[in-house]
C-alpha positions in Angstrom: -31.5 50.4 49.6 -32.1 53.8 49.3 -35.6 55.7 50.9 -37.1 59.0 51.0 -39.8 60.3 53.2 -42.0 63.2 52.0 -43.5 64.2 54.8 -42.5 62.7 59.0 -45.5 63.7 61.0 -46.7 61.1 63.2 -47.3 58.6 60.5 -44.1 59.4 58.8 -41.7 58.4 61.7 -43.9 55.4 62.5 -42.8 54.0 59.1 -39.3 55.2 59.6 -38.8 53.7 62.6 -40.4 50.4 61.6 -37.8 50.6 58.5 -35.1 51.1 60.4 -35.8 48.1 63.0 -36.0 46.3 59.9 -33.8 47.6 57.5 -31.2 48.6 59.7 -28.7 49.2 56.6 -31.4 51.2 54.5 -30.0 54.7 53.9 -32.9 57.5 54.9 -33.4 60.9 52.7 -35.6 62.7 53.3 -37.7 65.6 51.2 -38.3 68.4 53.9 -37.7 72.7 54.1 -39.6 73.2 57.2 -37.1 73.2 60.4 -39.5 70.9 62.3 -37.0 67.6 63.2 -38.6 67.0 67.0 -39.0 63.2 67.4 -42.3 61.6 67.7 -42.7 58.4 69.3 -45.2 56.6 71.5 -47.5 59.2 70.7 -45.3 61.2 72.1 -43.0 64.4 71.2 -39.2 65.3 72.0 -38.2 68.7 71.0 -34.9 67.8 72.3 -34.3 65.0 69.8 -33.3 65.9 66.2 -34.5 62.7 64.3 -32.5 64.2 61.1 -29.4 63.3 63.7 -30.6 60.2 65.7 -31.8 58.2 62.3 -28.8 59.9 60.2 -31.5 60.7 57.9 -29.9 63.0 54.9 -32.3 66.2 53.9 -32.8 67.3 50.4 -34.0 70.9 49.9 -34.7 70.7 46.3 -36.7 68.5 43.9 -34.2 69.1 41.4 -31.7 66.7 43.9 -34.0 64.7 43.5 -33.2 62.8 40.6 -29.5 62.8 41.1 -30.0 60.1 43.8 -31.7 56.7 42.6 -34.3 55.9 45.2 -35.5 52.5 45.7 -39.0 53.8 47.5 -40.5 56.5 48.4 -42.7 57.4 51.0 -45.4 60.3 50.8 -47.0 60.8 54.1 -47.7 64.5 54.3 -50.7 66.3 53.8 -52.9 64.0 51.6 -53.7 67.4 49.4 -50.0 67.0 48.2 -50.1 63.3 47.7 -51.1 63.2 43.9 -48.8 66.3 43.0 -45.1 65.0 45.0 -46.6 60.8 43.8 -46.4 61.8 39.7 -42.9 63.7 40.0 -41.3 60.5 42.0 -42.8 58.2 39.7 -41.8 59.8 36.7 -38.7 59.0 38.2 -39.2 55.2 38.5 -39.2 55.1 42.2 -41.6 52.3 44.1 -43.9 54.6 46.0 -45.8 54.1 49.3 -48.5 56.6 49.3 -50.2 57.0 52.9 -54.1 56.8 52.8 -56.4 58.6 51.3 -54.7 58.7 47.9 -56.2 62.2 47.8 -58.9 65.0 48.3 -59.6 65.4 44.8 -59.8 62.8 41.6 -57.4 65.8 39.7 -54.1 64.1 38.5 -54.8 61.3 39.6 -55.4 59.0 36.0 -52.3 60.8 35.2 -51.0 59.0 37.8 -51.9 55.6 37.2 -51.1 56.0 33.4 -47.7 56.9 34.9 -46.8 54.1 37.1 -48.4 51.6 34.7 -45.7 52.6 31.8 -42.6 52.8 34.6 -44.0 49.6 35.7 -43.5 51.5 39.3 -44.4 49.4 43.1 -47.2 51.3 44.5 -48.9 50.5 47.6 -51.7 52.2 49.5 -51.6 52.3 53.4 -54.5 50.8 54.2 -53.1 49.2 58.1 -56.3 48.1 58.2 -55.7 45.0 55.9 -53.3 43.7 58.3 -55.3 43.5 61.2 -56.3 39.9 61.9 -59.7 40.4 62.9 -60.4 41.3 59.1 -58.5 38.6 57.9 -60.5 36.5 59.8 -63.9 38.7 58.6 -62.2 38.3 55.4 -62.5 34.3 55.0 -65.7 33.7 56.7 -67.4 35.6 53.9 -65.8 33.4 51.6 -67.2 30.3 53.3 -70.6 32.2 53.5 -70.6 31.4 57.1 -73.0 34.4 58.2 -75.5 33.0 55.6 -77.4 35.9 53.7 -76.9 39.4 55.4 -79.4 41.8 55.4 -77.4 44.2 57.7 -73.8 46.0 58.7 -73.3 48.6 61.4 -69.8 50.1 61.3 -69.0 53.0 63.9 -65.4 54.8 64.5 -65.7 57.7 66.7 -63.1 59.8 68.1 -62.2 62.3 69.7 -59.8 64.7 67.4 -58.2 66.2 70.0 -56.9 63.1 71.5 -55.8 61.8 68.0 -52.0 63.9 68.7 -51.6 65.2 72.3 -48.5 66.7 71.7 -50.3 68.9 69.0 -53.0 71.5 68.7 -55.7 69.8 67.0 -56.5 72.9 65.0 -53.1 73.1 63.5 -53.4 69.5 62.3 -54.1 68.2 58.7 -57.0 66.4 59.9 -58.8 70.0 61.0 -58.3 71.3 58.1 -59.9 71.4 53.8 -57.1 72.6 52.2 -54.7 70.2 53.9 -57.6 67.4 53.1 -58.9 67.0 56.3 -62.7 66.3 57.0 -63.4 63.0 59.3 -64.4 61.1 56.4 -61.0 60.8 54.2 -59.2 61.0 57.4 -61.1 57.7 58.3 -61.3 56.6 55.1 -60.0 52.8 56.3 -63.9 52.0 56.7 -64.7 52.3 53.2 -61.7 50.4 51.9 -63.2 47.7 54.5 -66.3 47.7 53.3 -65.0 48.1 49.4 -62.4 45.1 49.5 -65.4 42.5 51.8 -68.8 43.5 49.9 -68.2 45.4 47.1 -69.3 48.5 45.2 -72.9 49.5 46.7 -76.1 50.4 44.0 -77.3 52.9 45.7 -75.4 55.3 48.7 -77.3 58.0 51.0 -75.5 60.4 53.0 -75.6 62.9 55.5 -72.4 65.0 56.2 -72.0 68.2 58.6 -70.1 69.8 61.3 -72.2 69.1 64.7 -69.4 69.7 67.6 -68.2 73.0 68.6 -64.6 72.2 67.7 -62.4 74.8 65.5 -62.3 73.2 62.5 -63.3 74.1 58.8 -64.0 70.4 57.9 -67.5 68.0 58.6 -66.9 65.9 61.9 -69.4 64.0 61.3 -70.7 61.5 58.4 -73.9 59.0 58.7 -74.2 56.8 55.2 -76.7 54.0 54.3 -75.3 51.8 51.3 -77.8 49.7 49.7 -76.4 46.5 47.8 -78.1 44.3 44.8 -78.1 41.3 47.4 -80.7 43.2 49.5 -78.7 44.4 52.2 -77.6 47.9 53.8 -74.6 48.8 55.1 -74.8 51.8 58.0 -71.7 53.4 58.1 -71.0 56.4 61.4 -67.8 58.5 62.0 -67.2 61.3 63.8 -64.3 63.5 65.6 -66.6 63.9 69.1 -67.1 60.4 70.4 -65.6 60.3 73.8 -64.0 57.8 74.7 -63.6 56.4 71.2 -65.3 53.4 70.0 -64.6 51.7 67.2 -66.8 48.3 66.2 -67.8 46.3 63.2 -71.0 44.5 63.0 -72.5 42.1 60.3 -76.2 40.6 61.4 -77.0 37.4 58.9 -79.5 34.5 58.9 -76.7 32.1 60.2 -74.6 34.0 62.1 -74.3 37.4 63.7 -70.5 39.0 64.2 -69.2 42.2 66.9 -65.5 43.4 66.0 -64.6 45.4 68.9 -61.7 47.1 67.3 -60.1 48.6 70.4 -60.0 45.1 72.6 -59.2 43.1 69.5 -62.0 40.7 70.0 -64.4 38.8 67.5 -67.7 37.9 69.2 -70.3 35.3 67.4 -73.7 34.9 68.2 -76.0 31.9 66.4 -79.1 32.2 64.4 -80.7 31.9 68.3 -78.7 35.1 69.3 -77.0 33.6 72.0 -73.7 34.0 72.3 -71.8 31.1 70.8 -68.2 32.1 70.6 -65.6 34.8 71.5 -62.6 35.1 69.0 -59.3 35.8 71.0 -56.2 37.1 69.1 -52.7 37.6 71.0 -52.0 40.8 72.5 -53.3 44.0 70.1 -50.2 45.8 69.2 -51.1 48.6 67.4 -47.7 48.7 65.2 -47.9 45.2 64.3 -50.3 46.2 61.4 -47.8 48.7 60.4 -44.6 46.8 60.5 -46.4 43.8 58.2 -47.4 47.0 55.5 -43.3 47.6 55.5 -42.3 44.1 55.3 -45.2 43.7 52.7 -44.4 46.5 50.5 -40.7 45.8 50.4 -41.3 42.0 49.7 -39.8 41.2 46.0 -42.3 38.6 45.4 -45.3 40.9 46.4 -46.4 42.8 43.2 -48.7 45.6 43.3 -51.5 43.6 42.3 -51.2 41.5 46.2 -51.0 44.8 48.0 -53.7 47.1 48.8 -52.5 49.3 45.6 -53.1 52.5 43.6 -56.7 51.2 42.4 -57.4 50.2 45.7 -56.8 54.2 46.9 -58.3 55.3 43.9 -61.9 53.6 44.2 -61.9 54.3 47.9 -61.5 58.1 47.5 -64.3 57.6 44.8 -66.5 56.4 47.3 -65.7 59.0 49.3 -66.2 61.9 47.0 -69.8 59.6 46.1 -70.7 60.0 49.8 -69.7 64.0 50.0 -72.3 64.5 47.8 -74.8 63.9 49.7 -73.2 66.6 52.6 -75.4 69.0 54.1 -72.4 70.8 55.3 
């Protein structure tokens, strides 16, 4: 099969070298005029090492090459400011398209889109990691059981330190730190609302604070507080932030059965009775981060998975919905 990468930033060459483990006779293209090929692995980065020549990776200089070449997939992992724009020329083009999260910055294009990959009948998939992580599965099937009874409350934090995101990059230079790139704290960590959108739903009724508190050199809000009120009577508090040091990352849901802690970062599910004592600690094997990442691949390439089974071009478009929803509340 044939691939091409727009875009092999950190998140780029994760999914290239998770393709290449398993795909070992994919052929790699990939869409690129800057002269940046340094290697980045393990958080990592090797000037030394010219990925274009480890992964044989073939680079196209033009769009209009483009379409001389039929591509299987695509992947568009730059800047999510360019997503939309580099998503409708590919898929014009009837190529299956992995679009790295969030969709967007801005709704523009992106009906236009949808209306496009619905007539090429086009794969599209969303990279939302998050769905592969085993302590939402879990999450995911005791709400369907209602085994927390009725909930009346969810606390959600994910805060981190930007700097430390890359260390082998100037945070200021990175898309994250920046508007017109589509940066800002909350589409960067826009896996949180896709978690609360895909386990409770649409909320009635969204109030939100967003600003820039730290003293960090960024144009973008590093912080966002949100309460979501729901029709069933209960709130869901949602933090993130680029200062937290060291990061924490947790998901909580408090109901009249049950109460749950998701410590994201030890990859533990704690459950406390109706009596608040602690009546169970859920273990899962050994958190490997990639592990997420390399069932997304194997996922998105699967011939029996339509788009429908896959966290898919709806799924990015309602999330950066909510998203724009909860900017406009900002105080920022």
């Amino acid at each position: 099969m044939k691939i091409i990468f727009f875009g092999l930033g950190s998140i780029g060459q994760r999914h290239l070298q998770n393709i290449i483990k398993l795909y070992p006779k994919a052929k790699i293209y990939c869409y690129k005029q800057s002269k940046n090929t340094f290697l980045i692995k393990n958080g990592k980065k090797f000037n030394k090492v010219n990925i274009l020549k480890k992964y044989k990776i073939k680079q196209i200089k033009n769009l209009i090459d483009i379409k001389k070449i039929k591509f299987d997939y695509a992947f568009i992992t730059n800047p999510s400011s360019m997503h939309i724009k580099y998503a409708i020329f590919l898929a014009k083009l009837g190529i299956n398209l992995f679009i790295e999260k969030p969709l967007s910055n801005s709704i523009k294009d992106v009906d236009k889109l949808k209306k496009i990959i619905k007539e090429k009948r086009n794969k599209c998939m969303v990279g939302f990691n998050l769905r592969f992580n085993n302590c939402y599965k879990y999450i995911k099937k005791k709400l369907q059981i209602n085994f927390f009874g009725k909930i009346y409350k969810v606390d959600i934090f994910n805060g981190e330190y930007l700097p430390n995101y890359h260390n082998y990059e100037n945070y200021k230079n990175s898309y994250a730190a920046k508007k017109k790139l589509g940066g800002g704290v909350l589409l960067t960590q826009i896996h949180e609302l896709d978690l609360i959108l895909s386990l409770f739903g649409k909320p009635k009724k969204i109030n939100s604070h967003i600003d820039k508190l730290s003293n960090l050199k960024i144009d973008v809000e590093d912080n966002v507080d949100v309460i979501m009120a729901y029709k069933k009577k209960f709130i869901v508090n949602l933090h993130m932030d680029y200062f937290t040091k060291p990061s924490i990352r947790y998901f909580k849901i408090f109901g009249t059965k049950k109460n749950l802690y998701w410590d994201y970062h030890k990859n533990i599910i704690t459950i406390f009775n109706k009596k608040h004592l602690l009546e169970q600690k859920v273990k899962f094997k050994k958190f490997n981060r990639n592990d997420m990442y390399v069932s997304e691949i194997k996922n998105f390439f699967n011939p029996k998975l339509k788009s429908t089974n896959l966290p898919n071009l709806q799924t990015g478009i309602d999330t950066l919905k909510l998203a724009l929803q909860i900017k406009k509340g900002s105080k920022f």
